[in-house]
C-alpha positions in Angstrom: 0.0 0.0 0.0 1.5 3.9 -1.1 1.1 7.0 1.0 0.6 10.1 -0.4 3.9 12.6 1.4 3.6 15.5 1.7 6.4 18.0 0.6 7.2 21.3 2.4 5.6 24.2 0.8 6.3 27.5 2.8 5.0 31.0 2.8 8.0 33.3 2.3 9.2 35.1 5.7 10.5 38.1 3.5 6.1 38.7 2.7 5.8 39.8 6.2 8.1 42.7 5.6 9.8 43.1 9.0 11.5 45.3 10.6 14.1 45.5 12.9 12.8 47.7 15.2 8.7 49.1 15.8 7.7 52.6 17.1 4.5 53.2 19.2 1.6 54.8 17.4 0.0 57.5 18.9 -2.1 60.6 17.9 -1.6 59.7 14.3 2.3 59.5 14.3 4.7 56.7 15.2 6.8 57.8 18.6 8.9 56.2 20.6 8.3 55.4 23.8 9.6 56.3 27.0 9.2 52.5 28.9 11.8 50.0 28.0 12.3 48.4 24.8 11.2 44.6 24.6 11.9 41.9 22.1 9.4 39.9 20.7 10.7 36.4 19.8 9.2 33.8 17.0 8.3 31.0 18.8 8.8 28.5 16.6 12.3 29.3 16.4 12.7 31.2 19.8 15.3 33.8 18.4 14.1 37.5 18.0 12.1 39.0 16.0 12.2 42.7 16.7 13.1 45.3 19.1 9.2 47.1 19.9 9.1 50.5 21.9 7.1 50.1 24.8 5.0 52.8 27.0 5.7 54.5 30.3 2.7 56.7 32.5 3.6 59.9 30.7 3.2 57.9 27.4 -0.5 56.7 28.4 -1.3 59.8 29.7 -0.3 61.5 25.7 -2.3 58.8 23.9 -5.2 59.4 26.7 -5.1 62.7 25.9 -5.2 62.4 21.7 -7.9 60.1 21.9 -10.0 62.8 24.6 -9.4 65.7 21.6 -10.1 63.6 19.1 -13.1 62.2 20.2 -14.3 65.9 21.4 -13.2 67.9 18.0 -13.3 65.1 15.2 -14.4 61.7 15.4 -17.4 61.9 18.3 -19.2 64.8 16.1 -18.3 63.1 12.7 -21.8 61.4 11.4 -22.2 57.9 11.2 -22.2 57.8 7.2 -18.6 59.5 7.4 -17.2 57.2 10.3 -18.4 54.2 7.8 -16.1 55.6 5.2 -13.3 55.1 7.0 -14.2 51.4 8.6 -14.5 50.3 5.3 -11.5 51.7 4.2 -9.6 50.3 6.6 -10.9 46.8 6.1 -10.3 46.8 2.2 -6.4 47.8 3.6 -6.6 44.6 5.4 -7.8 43.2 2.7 -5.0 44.1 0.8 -2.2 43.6 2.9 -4.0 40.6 3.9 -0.6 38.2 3.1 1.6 40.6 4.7 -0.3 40.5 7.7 -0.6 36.6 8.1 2.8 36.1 7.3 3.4 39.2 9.9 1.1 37.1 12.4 2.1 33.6 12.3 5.9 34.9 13.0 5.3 36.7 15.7 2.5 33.8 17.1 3.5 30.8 15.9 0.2 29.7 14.8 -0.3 28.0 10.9 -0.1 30.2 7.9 -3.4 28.4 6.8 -5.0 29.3 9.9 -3.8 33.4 9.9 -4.0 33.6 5.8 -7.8 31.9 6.3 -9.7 32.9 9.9 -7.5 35.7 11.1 -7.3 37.7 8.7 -10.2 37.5 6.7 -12.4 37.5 9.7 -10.5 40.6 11.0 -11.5 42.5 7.8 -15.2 41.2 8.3 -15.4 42.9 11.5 -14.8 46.2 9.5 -17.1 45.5 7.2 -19.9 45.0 9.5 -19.2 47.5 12.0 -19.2 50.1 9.3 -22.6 49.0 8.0 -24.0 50.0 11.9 -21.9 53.3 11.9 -25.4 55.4 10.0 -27.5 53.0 11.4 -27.1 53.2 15.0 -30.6 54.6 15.5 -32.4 51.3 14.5 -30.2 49.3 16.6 -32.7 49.2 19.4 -30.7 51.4 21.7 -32.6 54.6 21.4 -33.3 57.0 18.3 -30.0 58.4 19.2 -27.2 56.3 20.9 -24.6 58.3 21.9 -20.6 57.3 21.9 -19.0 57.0 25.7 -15.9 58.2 24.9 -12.4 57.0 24.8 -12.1 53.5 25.1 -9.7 51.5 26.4 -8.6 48.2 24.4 -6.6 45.2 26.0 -6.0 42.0 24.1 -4.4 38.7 24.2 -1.7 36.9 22.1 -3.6 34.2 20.7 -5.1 36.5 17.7 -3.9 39.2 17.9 -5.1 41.2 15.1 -8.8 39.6 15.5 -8.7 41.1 19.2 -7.8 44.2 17.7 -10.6 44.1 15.6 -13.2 43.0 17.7 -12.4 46.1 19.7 -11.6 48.3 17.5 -13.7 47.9 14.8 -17.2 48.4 17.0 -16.0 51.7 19.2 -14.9 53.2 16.1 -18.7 52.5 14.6 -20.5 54.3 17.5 -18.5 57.2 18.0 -15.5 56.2 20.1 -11.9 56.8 20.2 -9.6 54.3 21.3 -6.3 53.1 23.2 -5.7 50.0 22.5 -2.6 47.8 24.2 -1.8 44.1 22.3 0.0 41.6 24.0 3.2 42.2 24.8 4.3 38.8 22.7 2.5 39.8 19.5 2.1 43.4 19.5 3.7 43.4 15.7 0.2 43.7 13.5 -1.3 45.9 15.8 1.5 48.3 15.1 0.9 47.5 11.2 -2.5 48.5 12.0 -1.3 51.9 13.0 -0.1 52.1 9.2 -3.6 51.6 7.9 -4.8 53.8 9.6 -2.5 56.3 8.3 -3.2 55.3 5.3 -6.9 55.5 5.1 -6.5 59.3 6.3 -8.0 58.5 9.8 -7.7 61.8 11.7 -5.0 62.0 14.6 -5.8 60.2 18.2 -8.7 58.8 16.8 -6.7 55.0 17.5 -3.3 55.2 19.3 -1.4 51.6 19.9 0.8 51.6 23.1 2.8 48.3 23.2 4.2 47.1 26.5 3.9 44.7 29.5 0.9 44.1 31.5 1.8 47.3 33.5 1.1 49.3 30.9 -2.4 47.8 30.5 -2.7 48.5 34.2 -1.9 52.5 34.0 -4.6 52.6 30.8 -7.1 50.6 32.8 -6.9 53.4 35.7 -6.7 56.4 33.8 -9.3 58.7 34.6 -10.1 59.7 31.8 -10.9 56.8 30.2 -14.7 55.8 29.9 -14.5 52.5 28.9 -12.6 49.3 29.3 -12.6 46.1 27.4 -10.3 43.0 27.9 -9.6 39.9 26.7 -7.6 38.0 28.8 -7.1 35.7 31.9 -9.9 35.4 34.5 -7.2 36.3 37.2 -6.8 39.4 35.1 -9.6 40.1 34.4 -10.7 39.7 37.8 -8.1 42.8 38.5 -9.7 44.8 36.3 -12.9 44.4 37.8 -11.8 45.9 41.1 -9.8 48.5 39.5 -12.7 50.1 38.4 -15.6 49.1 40.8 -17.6 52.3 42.0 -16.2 53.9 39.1 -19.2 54.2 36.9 -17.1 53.1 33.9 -18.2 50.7 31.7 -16.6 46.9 31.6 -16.6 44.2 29.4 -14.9 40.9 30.2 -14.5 38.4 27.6 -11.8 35.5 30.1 -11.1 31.7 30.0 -13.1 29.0 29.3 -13.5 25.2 29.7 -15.6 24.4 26.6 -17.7 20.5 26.7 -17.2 19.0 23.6 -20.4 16.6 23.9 -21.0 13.6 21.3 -24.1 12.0 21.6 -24.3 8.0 20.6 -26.5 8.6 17.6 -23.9 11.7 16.2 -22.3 11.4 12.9 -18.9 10.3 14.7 -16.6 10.8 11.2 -18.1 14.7 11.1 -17.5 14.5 15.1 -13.7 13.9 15.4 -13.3 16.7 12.8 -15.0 18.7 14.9 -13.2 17.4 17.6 -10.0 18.1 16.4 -10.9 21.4 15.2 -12.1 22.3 18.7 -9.1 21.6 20.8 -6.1 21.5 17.8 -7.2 24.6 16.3 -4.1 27.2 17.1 -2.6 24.7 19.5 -5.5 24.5 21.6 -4.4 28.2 22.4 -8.0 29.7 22.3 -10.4 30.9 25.1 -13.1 28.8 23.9 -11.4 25.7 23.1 -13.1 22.6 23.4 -10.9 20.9 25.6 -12.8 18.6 27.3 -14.6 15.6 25.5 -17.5 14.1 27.0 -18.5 11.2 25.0 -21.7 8.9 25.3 -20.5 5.6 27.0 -21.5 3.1 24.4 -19.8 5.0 21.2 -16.3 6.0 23.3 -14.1 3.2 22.2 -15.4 3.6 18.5 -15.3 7.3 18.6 -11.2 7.7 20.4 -10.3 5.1 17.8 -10.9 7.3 15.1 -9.9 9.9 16.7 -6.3 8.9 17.4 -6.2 7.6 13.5 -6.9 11.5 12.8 -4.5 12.8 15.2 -2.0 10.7 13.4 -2.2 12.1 10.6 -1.6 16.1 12.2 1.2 17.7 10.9 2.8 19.6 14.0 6.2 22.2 12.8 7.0 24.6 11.0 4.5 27.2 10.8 4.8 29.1 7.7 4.5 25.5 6.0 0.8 25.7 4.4 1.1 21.7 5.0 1.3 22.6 9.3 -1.9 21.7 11.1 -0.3 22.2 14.4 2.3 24.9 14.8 4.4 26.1 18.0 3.0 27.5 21.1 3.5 31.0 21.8 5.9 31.2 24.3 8.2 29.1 26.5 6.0 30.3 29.6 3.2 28.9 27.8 4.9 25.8 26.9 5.9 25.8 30.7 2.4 25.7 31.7 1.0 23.3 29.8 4.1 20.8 30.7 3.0 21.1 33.9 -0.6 20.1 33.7 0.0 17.1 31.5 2.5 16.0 34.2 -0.2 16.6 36.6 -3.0 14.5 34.6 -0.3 12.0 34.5 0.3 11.9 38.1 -3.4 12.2 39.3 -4.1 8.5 36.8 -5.6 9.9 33.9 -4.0 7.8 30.6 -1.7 9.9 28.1 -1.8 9.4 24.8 -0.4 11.8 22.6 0.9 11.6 18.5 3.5 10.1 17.1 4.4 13.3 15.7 7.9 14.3 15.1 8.4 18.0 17.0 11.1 20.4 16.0 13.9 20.3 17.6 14.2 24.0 18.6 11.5 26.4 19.3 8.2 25.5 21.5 6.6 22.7 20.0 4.4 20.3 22.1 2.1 17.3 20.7 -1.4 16.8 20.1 -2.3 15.1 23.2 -5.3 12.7 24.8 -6.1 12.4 28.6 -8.7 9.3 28.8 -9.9 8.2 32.6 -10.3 11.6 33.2 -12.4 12.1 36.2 -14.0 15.6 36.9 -11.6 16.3 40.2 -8.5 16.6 38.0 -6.9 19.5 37.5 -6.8 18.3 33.5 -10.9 18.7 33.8 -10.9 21.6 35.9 -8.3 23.9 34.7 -8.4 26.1 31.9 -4.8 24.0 30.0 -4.6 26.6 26.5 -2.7 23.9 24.7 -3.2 21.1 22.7 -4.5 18.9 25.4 -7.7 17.3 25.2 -9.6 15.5 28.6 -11.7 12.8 27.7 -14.7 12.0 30.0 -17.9 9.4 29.2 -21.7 9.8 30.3 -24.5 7.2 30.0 -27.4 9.7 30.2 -28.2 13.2 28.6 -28.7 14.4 31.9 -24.8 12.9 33.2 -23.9 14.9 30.5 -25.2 18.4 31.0 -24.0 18.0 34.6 -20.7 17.3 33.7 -20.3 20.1 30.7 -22.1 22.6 33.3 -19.6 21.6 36.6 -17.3 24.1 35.8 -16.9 27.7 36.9 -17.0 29.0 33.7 -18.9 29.5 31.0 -18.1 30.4 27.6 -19.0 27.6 25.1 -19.9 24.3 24.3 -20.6 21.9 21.5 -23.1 19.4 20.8 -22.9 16.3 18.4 -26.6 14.5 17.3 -28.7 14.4 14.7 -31.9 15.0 16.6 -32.8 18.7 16.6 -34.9 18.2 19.4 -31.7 17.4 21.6 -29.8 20.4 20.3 -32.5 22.8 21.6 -32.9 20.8 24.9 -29.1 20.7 25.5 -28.3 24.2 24.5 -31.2 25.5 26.9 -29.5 23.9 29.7 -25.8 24.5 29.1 -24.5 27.5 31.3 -22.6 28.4 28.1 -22.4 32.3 26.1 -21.9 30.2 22.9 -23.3 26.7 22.1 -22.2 25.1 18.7 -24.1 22.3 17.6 -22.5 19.7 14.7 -20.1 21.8 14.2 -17.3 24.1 16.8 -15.2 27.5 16.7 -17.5 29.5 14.2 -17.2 32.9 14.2 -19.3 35.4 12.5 -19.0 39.7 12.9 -23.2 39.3 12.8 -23.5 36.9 15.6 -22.4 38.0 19.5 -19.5 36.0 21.5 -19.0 36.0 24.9 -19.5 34.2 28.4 -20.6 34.3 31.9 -19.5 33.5 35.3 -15.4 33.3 35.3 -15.9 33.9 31.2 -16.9 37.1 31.8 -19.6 39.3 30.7 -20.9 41.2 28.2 -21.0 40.7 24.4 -18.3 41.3 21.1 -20.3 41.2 17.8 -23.4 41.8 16.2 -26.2 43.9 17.1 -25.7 43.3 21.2 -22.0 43.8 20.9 -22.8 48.1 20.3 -24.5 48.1 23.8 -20.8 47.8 25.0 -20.1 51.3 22.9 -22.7 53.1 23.4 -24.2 55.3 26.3 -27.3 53.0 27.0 
């Protein structure tokens, strides 16, 4: 019997045009900045990238101030039909640069080329596209004849896509009237500072978005500014949790979009080939590095052998390396903290007598590379079942009943998303009425649409990114 091989086929590094050294961007100009310089490293290589400019108090309080005037003598009076005009600028510049920026991304990330070339991106324009339809239309949203902007808003976002964060912040504050100050992770801050570029390019006036780069001090002296009127963060619970207290009593507004610990569930009568793709999409999609991963598996008793059996047959066949190879399923994990962490927690699944099996898969032999991974006799106490991993890692657990099943998926403290696998409609509706769960996929997982609202509850947070319900967060209602 012959096997089809693949050969390597990779994007060109010299696409992403980089540069040795990136400039903050603030009031319409690239500055540098007074806190000190970091160096962001490709983690599939660990060696540097670039040297970025990072931002002390005095530079927060500059970009503060930028956004306040702009908001006050430009953009906040500017009518909705103009505003458009520059979203959907800015998204046909994404569009353009589109190859640029996923090369750009998956350097400084590690994720696929595949993956940053055919979700970030594109998606990341999409969020452009919508929000500037809403910019003239903000009377008709159901918020009033005439929402009005809050302010300046504050932007903080994580590493694992980074310039879809941007976007989902970005992208709506800029529809209703906002300025912004936005902060990107300080491992992948290089397409938000790309960003800054289109923006100059599509003539947006000065202050109206200003990028400070840095540490998570920096996002700490933005968070507490005064003179900020609105905060949204994607991040950690823990952090998140900061946040909250930082501006209790305050009167400002908050939205929190945090961790997750996403049931996968498969019902006996699902479609089990469609199933393990979904499966694998949930937890192996950018290296299980996603807030709403589905990391834990819960799989009906009397289809689990049949179902893990394919499953490992597909993880086989995952191609975990290098990844500007368009061939890469699975690329490197974002950081050697990261990596750190999810060593840990597979050593403790491992110790507390849950059964590893992970793919045969050869890893690189530098950079931060870790393997697919399956945790079967997983029992709920674990810290594999009860701990938000952000890695390839998938916890396996069985149920006999739909009712053991929603009272697994739901014994968690969060509550960002699930999935459910059957062909019965009925089920889906009954299931997805009683998972605690923002976002419930059925036969199918990690679908995202600009029209339709993400976001969690309890540790996930609150409040909603996308479509019509994601303006509330903008908007003085």
């Amino acid at each position: 019997m012959s096997f089809w091989e693949y050969a390597p086929a990779p994007e060109s590094a010299s696409v992403a045009n980089l540069r040795d050294r990136y400039r903050m961007f603030v009031d319409g100009e690239f500055v540098d900045g007074a806190g000190d310089p970091l160096t962001t490293i490709n983690p599939a290589t660990g060696e540097p990238l670039a040297e970025v400019a990072t931002a002390a108090q005095s530079d927060v309080d500059t970009a503060v101030r930028a956004a306040r005037r702009a908001f006050e003598r430009t953009w906040g009076p500017m009518p909705g039909s103009e505003r458009a005009k520059y979203l959907f600028r800015i998204a046909r510049l994404i569009q353009e640069r589109g190859r640029e920026l996923a090369v750009l991304e998956t350097l400084d990330n590690g994720k696929p080329i595949k993956e940053a070339r055919d979700t970030d991106i594109p998606t990341a324009a999409a969020h452009f596209f919508h929000h500037a339809g809403w910019a003239d239309k903000l009377g008709y949203a159901g918020y009033g004849p005439d929402p009005r902007p809050l302010g300046v808003a504050a932007g903080i976002i994580p590493w694992n896509f980074p310039l879809l964060m941007l976007a989902w912040k970005i992208a709506p504050a800029l529809a209703c009237g906002n300025t912004v100050v936005l902060k990107p992770a300080e491992t992948t801050p290089l397409t938000a500072l790309v960003f800054g570029e289109l923006c100059q390019e599509a003539g947006l006036p000065p202050g109206v978005v200003n990028i400070l780069p840095g540490a998570g001090d920096v996002g700490s002296r933005l968070v507490a500014h005064q003179d900020v009127d609105k905060v949204a963060f994607t991040g950690s619970t823990a952090v998140g949790k900061e946040i909250q207290r930082t501006l209790a009593g305050t009167g400002r507004k908050l939205t929190l979009e945090l961790g997750g610990k996403a049931a996968n569930i498969v019902f006996d009568d699902a479609p089990l080939d469609q199933a393990v793709e979904g499966v694998v999409n949930g937890i192996f999609f950018n290296q299980g590095q996603v807030c709403c991963a589905g990391s834990r598996l819960l799989v009906q008793e009397s289809v689990a052998d049949e179902l893990l059996g394919k499953l490992r047959a597909r993880m086989e066949t995952l191609r975990v390396g290098d990844p500007l190879d368009k061939n890469t399923d699975v690329g490197a994990i974002n950081s050697a903290e990261q990596l750190a962490r999810i060593t840990e927690l597979v050593a403790a699944g491992e110790a507390e007598g849950a059964s590893r099996w992970s793919s045969s898969c050869p890893l690189p032999e530098r950079g931060f590379f870790f393997s697919p991974t399956v945790f079967e006799q997983v029992q709920q106490s674990m810290r594999i079942a009860r701990e938000e991993i952000f890695g390839p890692v998938l916890s396996v657990l069985t149920f006999r009943t739909p009712g053991e099943a929603i009272s697994k998926a739901d014994n968690t403290p969060y509550g960002l998303s699930a999935g459910v696998w059957t062909e019965k409609g009925s089920r889906i509706l009954w299931a997805a009425q009683q998972l605690r769960a923002g976002v419930v996929w059925a036969n199918t997982f990690n679908r995202f649409d600009p029209t339709a609202p993400f976001g969690g509850y309890r540790e996930s947070g609150f409040g909603r990114e996308g479509g019509r319900a994601g303006l509330e967060a903008y908007l003085d209602v």
